[in-house]
C-alpha positions in Angstrom: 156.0 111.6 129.1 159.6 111.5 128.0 161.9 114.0 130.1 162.8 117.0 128.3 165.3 119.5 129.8 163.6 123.1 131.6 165.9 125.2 130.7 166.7 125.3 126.8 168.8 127.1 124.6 166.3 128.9 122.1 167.1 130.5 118.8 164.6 132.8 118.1 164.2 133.7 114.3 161.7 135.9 112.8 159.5 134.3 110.5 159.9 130.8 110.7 157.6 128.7 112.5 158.4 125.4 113.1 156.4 122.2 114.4 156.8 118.8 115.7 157.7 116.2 113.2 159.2 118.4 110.8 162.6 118.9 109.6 164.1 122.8 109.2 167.3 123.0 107.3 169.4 125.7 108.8 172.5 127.5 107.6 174.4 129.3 111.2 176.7 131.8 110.9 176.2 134.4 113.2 178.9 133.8 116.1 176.4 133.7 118.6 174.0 130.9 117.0 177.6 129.3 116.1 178.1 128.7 119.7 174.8 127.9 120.2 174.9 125.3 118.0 177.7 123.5 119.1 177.1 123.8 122.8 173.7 121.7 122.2 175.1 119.9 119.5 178.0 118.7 122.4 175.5 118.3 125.2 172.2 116.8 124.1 171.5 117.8 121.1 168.3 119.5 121.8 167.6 123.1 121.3 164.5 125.5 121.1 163.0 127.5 118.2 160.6 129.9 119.1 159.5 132.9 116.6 160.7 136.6 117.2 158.7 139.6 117.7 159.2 142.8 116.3 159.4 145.1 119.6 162.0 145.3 122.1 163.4 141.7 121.7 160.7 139.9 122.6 159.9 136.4 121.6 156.0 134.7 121.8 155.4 132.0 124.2 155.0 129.0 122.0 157.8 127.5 120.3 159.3 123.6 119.6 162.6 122.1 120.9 164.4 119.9 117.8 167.1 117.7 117.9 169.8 118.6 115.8 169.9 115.4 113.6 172.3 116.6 110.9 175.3 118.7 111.6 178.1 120.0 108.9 180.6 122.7 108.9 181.7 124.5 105.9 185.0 125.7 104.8 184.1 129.4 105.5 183.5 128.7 109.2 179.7 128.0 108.9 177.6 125.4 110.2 174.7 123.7 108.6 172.2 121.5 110.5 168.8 119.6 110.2 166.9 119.9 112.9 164.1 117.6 113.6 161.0 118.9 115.9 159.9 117.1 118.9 157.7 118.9 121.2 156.0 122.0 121.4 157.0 123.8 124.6 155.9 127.0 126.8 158.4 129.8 127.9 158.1 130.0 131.6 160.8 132.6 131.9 164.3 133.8 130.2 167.4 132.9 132.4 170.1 135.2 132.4 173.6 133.9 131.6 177.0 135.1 130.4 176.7 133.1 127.2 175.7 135.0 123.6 172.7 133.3 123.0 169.7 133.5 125.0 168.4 130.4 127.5 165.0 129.7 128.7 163.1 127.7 131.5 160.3 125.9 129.5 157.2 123.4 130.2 156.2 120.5 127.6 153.3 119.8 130.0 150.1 121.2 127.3 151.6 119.7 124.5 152.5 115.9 125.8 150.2 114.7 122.4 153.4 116.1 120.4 155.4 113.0 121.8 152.7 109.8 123.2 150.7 110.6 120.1 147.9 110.5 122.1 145.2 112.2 119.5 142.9 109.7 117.8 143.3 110.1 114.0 140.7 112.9 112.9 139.0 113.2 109.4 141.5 116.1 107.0 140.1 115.0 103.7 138.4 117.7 103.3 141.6 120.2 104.4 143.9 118.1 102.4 141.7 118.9 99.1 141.6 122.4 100.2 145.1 122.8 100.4 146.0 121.0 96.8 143.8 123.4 95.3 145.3 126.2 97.8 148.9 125.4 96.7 148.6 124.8 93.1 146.7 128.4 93.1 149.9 129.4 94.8 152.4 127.7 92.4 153.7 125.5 94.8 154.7 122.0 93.9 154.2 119.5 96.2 155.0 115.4 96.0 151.5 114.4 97.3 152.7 110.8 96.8 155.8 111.1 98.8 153.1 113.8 101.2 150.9 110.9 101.4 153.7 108.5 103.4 154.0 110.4 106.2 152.0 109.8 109.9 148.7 111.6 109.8 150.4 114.3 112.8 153.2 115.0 110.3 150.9 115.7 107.5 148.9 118.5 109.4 152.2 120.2 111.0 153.9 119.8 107.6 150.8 122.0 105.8 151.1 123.9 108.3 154.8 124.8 108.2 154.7 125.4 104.5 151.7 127.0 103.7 151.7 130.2 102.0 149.8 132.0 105.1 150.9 134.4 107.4 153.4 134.3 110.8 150.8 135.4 112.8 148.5 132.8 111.3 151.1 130.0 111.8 151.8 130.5 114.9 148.4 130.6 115.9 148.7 127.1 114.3 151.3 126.3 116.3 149.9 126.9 119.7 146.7 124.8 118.6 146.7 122.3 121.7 144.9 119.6 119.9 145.2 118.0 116.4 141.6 118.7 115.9 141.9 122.4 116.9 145.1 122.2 114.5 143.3 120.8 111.4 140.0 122.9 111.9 142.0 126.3 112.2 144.5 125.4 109.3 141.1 124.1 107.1 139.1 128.1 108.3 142.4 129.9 107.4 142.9 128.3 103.8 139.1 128.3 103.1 139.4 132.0 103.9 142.3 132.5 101.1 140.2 130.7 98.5 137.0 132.5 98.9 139.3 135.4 98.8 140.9 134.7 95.7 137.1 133.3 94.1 136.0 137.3 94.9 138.6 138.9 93.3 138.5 136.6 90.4 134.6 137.6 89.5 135.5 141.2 90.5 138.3 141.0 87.8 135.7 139.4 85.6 
């Protein structure tokens, strides 16, 4: 497996969940994530997402280190960057440093089918029809003909990074170890909105 650095810088952010093989846009202007940025941006270019929790701080376990592929600064002293996931990784421990932002000593070791692409490709018809008629009950537009271009990984982590479900639920996506786990958990989760939204139509009714 490729070497990834064990201690990280990690932005943590509430509410965004982010996966291997996808892009996240992000607009930086606290000072803090500012010097985040550029310190990894000057270094190697690799830094950590990882989803905030509400108490005391706290961040959950799972997150995905991206390589900053885009980088812009704006008049107004902002930065804007694409970031493009590699690996999921595993917080080990927080290291304490003088710096603004927080660092962490992480493992890639569960999650080495992020990079060697070792997962054979697994049946998602079925999930991919689910989630057409998911997002068009939703009103979300997707190009399914641009959708249909990516690698069969990217697909699954990009439905998962979009979909209209919950945090808790995508983050439970996101520490899926295997593809398969990934696209039978996404499939239960959107099957459980539909049937939802099916019973509340005939209630209505």
């Amino acid at each position: 497996m490729k070497k990834f650095p064990d201690i990280i810088p990690v932005f943590p952010l509430s509410g965004v969940i982010y996966f291997p093989k996808t892009n996240l846009p992000l607009n930086i202007f606290e000072q803090r994530y500012l010097n985040l940025i550029n310190d990894a941006y000057n270094k190697d270019k690799l830094m950590g997402m990882v989803q905030s929790k509400k108490e005391n701080n706290s961040v959950y376990e799972i997150g995905c280190l991206g390589k900053i592929s885009d980088y812009q600064k704006s008049k107004d002293g902002r930065i804007l960057i694409n970031l493009t996931g590699i690996s999921r990784f595993k917080i080990l421990k927080e290291i304490p440093n003088d710096k603004l932002y927080r660092e962490f000593q992480v493992n890639y070791e569960s999650f080495i089918g992020d990079v060697e692409n070792t997962h054979n490709k697994i049946d998602a018809k079925e999930l991919m029809e689910k989630a057409k008629t998911f997002f068009k009950r939703h009103g979300l537009l997707l190009n399914w003909r641009e959708f249909e271009k990516l690698d069969h990984a990217q697909k699954i982590n990009t439905l998962a990074m979009i979909a209209p479900i919950t945090n808790e639920e995508k983050q439970k996506l996101l520490e899926a170890i295997s593809l398969e786990n990934k696209i039978k958990t996404l499939e239960n989760i959107i099957s459980f909105y539909l049937y939802e939204t099916s019973e509340s139509n005939q209630t209505i009714q």
